[in-house]
C-alpha positions in Angstrom: 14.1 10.6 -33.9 15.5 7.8 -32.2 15.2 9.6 -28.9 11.8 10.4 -29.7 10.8 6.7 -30.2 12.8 5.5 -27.1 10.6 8.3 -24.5 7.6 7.3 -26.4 8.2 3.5 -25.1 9.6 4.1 -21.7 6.5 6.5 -21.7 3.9 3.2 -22.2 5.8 1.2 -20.3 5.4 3.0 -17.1 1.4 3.7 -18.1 0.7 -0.4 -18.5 2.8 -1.0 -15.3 0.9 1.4 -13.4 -2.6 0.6 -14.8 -2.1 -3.2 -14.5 -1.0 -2.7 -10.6 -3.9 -0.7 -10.0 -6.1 -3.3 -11.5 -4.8 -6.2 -9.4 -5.4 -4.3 -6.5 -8.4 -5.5 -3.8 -10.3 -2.9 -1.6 -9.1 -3.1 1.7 -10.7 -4.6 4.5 -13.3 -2.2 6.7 -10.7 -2.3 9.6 -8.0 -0.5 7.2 -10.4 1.9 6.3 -11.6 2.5 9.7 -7.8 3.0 10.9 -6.8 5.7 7.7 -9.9 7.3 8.3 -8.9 8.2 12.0 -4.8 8.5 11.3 -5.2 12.6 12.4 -7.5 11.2 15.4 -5.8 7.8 16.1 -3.6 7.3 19.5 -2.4 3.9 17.7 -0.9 4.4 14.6 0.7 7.0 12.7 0.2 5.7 8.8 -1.2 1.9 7.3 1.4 0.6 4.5 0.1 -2.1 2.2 2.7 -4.4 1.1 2.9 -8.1 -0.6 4.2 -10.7 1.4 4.8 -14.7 -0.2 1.7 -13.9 -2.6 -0.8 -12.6 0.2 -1.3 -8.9 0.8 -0.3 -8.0 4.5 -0.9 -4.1 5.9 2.2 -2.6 8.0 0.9 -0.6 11.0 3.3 2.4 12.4 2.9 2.9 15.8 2.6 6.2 17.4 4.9 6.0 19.8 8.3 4.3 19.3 8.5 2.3 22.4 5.4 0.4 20.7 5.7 -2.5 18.1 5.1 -2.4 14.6 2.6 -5.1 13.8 2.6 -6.2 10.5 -1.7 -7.6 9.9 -3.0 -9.9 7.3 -6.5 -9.4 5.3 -8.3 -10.7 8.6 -6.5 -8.7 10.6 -4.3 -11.3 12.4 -0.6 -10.3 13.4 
């Protein structure tokens, strides 16, 4: 029973954490959305990570090729 009762928290735990990250989130700015919608297509980057950064959200950029720089981007898109 115990076991029962300890899966049954660890279960609601991970559903709040979940649900209250996806609630926090913002939309991303049209210049994200412009990039993932043209990953397949794109010459410049490979794949848009969004990350948290000293309480601002900041999007990591992969470049396609490797003798390229990484830029890391705030919201407006500023390196």
């Amino acid at each position: 029973m115990r076991k029962l009762i300890l899966i049954y928290l660890m279960l609601l735990a991970f559903v709040l954490v979940f649900t209250a990250c996806n609630l926090a989130s913002e939309p991303e700015p049209d210049w994200v959305k412009q990039i993932l919608a043209n990953l397949g297509d794109d010459k410049d980057y490979t794949a848009v990570y969004k990350c948290d950064y000293r309480d601002q959200t900041v999007y990591y950029a992969i470049s396609s090729c490797c003798d390229r720089y990484d830029p890391l981007f705030d919201r407006e898109q500023k390196r």
